[in-house]
DSSP file (Angstrom, degrees, kcal/mol; ACC not computed):
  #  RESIDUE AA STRUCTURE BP1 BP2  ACC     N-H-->O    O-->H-N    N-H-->O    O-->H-N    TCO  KAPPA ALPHA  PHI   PSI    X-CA   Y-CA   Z-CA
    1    1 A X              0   0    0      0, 0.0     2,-0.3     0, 0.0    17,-0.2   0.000 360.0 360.0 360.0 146.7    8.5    9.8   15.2
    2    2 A X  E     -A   17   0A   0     15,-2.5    15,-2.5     2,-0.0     2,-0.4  -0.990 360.0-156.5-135.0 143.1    9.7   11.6   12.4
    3    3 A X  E     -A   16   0A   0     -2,-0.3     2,-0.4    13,-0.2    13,-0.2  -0.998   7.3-178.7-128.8 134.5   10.8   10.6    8.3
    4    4 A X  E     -A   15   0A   0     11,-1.3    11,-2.7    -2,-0.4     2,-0.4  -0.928  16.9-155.8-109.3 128.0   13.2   12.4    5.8
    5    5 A X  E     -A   14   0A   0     -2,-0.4     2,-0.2     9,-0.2     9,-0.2  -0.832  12.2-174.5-112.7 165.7   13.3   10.9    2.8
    6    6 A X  E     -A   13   0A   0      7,-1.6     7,-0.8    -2,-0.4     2,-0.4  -0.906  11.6-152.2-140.7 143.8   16.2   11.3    0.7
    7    7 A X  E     +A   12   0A   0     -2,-0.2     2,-0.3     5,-0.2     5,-0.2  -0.995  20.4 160.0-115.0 144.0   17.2   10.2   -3.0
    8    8 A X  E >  S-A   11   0A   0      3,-1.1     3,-1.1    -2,-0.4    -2,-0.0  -0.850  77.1 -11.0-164.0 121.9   20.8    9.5   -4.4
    9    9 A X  T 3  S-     0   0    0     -2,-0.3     3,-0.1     1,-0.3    -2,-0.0   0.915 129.4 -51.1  46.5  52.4   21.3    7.2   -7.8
   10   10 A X  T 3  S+     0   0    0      1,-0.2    -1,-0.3    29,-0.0    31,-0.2   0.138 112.1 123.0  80.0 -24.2   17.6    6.0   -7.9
   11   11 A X  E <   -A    8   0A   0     -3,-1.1    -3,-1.1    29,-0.1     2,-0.5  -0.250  49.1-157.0 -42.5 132.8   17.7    4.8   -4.1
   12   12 A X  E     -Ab   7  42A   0     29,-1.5    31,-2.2    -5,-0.2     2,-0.4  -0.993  11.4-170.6-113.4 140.1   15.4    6.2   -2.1
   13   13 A X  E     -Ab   6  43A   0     -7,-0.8    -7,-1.6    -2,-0.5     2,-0.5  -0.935  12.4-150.4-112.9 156.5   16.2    6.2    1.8
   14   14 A X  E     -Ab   5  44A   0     29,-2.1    31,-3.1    -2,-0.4     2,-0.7  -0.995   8.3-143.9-128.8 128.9   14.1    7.1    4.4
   15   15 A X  E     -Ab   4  45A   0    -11,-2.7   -11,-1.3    -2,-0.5     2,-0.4  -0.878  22.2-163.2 -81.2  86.3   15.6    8.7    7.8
   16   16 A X  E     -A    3   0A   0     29,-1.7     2,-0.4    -2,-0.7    32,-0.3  -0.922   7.6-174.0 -87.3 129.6   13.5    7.3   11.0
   17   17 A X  E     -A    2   0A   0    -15,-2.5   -15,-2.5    -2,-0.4     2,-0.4  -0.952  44.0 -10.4-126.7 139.6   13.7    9.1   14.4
   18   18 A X  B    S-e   49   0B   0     30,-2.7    32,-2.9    -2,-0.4    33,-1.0  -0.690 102.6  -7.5  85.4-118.1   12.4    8.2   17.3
   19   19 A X        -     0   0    0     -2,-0.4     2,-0.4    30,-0.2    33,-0.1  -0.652  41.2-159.1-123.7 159.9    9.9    5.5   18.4
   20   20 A X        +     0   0    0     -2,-0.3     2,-0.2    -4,-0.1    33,-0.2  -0.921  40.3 150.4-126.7 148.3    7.9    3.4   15.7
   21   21 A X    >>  -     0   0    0     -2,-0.4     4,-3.0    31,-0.2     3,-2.5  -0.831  63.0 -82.9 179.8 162.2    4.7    2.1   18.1
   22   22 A X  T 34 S+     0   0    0      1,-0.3     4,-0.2    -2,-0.2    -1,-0.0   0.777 131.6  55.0 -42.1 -51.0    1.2    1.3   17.3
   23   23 A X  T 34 S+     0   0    0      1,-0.1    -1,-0.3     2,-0.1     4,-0.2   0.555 123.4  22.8 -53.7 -26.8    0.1    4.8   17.4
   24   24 A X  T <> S+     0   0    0     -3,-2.5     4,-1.4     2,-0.1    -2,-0.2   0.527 102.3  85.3-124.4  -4.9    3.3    6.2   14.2
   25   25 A X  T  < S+     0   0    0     -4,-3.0    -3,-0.1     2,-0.2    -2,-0.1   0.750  83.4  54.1 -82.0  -6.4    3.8    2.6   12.6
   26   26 A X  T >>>S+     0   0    0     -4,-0.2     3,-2.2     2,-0.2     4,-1.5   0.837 107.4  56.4 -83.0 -46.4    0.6    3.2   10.2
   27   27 A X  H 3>5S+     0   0    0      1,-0.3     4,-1.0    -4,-0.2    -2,-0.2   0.855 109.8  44.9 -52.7 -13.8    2.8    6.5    9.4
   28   28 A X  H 3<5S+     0   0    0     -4,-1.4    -1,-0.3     2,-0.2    -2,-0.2   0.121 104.6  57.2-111.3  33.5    5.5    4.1    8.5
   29   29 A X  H X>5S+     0   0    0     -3,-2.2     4,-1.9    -5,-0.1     3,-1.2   0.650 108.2  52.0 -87.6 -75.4    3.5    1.9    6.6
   30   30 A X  H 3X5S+     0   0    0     -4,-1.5     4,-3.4     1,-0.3     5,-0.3   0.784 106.3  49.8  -5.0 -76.4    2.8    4.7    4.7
   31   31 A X  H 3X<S+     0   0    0     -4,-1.0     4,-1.3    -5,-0.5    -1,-0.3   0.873 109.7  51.5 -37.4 -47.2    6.4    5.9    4.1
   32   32 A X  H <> S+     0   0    0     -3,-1.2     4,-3.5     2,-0.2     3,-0.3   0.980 116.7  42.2 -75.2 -73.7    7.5    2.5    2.9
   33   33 A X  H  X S+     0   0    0     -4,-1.9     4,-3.0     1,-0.3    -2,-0.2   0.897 113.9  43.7 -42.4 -62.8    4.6    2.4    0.5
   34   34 A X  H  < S+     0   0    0     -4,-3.4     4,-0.4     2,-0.2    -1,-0.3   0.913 117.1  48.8 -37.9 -45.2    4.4    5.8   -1.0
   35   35 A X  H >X S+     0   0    0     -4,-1.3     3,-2.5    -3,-0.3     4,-0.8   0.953 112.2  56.0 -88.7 -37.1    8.8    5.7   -1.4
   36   36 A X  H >< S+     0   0    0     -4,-3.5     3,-1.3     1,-0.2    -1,-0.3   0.955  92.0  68.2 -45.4 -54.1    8.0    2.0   -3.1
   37   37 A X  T 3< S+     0   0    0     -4,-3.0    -1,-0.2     1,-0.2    -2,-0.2   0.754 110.0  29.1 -43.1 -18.0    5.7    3.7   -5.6
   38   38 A X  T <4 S+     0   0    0     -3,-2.5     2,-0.4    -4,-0.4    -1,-0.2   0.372 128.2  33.0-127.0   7.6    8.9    5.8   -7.7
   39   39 A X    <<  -     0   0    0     -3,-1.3    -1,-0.2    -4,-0.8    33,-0.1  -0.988  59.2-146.4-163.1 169.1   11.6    3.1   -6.9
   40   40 A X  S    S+     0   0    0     -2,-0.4    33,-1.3   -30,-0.2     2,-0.3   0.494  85.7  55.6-115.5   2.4   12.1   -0.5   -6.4
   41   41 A X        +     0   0    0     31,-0.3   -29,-1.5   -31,-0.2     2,-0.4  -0.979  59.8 172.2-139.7 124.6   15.0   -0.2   -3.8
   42   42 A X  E     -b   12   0A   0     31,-0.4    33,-0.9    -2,-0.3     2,-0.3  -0.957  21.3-147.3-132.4 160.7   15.0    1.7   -0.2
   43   43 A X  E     -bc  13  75A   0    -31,-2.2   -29,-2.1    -2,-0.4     2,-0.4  -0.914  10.6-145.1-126.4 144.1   17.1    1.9    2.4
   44   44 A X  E     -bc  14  76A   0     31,-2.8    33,-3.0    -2,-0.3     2,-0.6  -0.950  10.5-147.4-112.5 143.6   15.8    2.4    5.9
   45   45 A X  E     +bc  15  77A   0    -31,-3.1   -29,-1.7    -2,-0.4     3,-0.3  -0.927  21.7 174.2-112.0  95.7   18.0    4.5    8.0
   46   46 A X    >   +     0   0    0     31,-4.3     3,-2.4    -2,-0.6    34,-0.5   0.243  43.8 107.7-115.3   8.1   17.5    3.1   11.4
   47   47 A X  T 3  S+     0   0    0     30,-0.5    -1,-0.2     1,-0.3    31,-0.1   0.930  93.9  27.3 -66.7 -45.5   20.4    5.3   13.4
   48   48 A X  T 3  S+     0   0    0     -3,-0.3   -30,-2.7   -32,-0.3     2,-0.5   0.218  91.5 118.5 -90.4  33.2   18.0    7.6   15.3
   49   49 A X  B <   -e   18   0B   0     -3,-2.4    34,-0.3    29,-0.3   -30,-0.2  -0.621  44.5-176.3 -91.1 134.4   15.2    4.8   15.3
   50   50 A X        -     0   0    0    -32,-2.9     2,-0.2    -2,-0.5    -1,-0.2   0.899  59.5  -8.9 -85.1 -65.9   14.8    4.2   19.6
   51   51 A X        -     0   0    0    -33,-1.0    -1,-0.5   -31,-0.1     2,-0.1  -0.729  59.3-162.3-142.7 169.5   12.4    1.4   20.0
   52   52 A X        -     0   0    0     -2,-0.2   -31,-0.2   -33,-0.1   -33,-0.0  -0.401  11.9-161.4-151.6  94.0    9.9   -0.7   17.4
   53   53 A X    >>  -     0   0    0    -33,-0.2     3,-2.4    -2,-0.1     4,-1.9   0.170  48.4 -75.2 -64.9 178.9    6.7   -3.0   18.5
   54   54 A X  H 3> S+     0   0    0      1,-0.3     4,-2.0     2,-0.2    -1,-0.1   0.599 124.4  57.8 -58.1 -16.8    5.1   -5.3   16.8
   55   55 A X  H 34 S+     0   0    0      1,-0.2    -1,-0.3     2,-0.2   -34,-0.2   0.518 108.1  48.4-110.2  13.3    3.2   -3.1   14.4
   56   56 A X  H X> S+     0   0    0     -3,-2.4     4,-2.8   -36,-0.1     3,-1.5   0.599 103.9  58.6-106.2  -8.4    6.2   -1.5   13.2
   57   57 A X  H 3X S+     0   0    0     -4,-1.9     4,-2.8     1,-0.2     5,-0.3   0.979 110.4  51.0 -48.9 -61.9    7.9   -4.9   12.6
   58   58 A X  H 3< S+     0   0    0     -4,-2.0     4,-0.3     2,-0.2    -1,-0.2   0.481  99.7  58.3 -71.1  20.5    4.9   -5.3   10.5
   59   59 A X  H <> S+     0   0    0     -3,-1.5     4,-2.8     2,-0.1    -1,-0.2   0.517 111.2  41.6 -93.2 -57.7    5.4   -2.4    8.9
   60   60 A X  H  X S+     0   0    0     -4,-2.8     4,-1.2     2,-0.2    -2,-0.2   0.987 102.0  64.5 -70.3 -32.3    8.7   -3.7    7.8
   61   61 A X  H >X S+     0   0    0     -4,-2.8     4,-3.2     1,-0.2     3,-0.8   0.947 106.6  50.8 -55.4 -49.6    7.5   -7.1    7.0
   62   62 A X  H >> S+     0   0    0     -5,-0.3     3,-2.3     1,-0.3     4,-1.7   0.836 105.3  57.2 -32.6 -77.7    5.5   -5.0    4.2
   63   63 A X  H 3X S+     0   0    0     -4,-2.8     4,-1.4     1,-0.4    -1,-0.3   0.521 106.5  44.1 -49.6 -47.6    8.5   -3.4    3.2
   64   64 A X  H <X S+     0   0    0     -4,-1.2     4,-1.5    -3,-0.8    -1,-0.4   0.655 110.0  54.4 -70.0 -35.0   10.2   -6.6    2.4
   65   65 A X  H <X S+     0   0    0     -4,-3.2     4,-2.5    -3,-2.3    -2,-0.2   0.780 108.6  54.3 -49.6 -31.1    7.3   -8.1    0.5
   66   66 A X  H >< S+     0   0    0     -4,-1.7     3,-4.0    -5,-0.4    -2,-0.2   0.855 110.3  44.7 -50.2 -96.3    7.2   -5.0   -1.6
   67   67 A X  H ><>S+     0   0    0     -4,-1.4     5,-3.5     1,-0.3     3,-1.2   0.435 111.4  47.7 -19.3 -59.0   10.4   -5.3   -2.4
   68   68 A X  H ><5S+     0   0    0     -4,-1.5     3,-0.8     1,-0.2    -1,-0.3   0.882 113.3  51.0 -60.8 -22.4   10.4   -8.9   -3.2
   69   69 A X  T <<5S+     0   0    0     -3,-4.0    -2,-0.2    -4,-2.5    -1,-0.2   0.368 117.7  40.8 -90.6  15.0    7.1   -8.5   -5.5
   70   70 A X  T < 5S-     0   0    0     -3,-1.2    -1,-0.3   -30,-0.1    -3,-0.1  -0.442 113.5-117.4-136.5  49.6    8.8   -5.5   -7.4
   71   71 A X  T < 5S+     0   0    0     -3,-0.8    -3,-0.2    -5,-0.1    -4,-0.1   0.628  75.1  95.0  12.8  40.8   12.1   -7.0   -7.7
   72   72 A X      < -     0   0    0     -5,-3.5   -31,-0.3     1,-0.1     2,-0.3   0.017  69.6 -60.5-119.3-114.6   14.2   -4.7   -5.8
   73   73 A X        -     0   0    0    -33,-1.3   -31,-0.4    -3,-0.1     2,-0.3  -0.789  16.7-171.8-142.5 138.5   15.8   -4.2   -2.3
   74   74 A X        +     0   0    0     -2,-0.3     2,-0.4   -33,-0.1   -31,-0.2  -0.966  32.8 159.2-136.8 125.5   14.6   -3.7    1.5
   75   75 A X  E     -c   43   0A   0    -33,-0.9   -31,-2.8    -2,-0.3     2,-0.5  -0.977  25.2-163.5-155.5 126.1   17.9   -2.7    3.6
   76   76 A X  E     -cd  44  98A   0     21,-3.0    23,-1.1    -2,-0.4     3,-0.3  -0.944   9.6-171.7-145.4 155.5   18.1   -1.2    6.5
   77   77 A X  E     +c   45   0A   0    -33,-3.0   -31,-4.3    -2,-0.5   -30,-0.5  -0.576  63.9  27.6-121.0 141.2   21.5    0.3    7.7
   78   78 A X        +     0   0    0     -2,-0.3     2,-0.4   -33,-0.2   -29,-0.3   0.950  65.3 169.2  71.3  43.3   22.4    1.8   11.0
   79   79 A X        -     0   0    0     -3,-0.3    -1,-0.2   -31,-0.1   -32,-0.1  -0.581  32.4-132.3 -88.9 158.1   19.9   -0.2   13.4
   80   80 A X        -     0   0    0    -34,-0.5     5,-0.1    -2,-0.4    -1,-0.1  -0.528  28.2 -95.0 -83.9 149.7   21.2    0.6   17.1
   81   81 A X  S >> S+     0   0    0      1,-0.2     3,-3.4     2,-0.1     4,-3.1   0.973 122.1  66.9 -29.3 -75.5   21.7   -2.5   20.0
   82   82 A X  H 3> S+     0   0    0      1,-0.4     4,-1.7     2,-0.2    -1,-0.2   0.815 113.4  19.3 -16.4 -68.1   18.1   -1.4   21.0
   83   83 A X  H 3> S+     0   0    0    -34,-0.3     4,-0.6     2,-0.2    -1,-0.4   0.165 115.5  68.2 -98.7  31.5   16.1   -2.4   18.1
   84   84 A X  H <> S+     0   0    0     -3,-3.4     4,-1.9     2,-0.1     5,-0.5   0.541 110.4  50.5-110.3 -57.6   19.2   -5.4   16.5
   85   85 A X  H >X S+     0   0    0     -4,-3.1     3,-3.1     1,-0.2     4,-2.4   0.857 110.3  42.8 -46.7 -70.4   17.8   -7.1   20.0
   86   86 A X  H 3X S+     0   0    0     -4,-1.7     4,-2.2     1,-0.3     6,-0.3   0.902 113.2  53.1 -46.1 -61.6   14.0   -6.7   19.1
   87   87 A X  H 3<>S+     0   0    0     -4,-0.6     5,-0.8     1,-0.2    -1,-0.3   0.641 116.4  37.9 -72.7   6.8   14.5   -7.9   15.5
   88   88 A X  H <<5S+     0   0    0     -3,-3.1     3,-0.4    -4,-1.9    -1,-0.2   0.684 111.9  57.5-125.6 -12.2   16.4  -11.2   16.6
   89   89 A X  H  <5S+     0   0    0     -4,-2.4    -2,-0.2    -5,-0.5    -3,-0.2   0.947 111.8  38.4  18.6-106.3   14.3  -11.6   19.3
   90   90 A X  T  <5S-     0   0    0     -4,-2.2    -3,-0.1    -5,-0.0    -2,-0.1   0.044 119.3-112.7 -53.1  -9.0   11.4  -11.6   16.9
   91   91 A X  T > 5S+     0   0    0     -3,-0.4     3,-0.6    -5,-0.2    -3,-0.2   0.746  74.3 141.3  43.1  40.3   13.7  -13.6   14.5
   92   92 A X  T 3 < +     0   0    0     -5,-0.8     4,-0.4    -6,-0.3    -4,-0.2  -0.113  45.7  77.4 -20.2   1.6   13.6  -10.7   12.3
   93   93 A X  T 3  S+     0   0    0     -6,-0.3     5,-0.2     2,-0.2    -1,-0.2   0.546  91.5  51.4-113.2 -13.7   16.9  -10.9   11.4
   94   94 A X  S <  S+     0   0    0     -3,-0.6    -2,-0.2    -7,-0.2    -6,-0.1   0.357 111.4  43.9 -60.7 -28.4   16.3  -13.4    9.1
   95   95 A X  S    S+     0   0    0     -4,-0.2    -2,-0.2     2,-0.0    -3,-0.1   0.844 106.9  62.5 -95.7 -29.9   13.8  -12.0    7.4
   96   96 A X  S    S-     0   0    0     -4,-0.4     2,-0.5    -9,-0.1    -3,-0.1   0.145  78.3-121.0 -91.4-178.7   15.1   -8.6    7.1
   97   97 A X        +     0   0    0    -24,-0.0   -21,-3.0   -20,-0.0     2,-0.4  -0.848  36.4 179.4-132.4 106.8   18.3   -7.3    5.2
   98   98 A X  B      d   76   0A   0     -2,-0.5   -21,-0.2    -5,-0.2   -23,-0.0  -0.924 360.0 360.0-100.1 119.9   20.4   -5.5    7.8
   99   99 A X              0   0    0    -23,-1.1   -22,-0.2    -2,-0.4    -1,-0.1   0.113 360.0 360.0-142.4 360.0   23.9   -3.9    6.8
């Protein structure tokens, strides 16, 4: 798995490619946190994201408590069939902000 983060008009987004799994989802814990630390809104960019397990679902869950406890935004744009299935599934799709 790989992340590019990006900034444009105080947003921060973060790029994820490949496979979010037990083994890279503490590196996207990581991300989430760190890009939380200089802004109160990210966008996760889920167009080359493959697959996700359970520990990067809880990776996002994070992401989306951050968010609410710093008043901003958790959005994540461009999920593929693949991983739309896992997060409603999981009812993740409720919980999440998907556009």
């Amino acid at each position: 798995m790989t992340i590019n983060q990006t900034e444009n008009e105080g947003k921060v987004q973060l790029n994820v490619e490949g496979r979010v799994d037990a083994t890279t989802a503490p590196q996207l814990q990581n991300a989430i946190l760190t890009a939380f630390q200089s802004t109160g809104d990210l966008i996760l960019d889920c167009g080359s994201l493959e697959y996700i397990s359970s520990a990067g679902l809880r990776a996002l869950l994070l992401g989306q408590k951050t968010a609410k406890s710093k008043g901003g935004s958790f959005v994540l744009t461009n999920v593929g069939q693949e991983v739309q299935e896992i997060l409603e599934v999981t009812g993740f799709d409720d919980i999440l902000t998907i556009q």
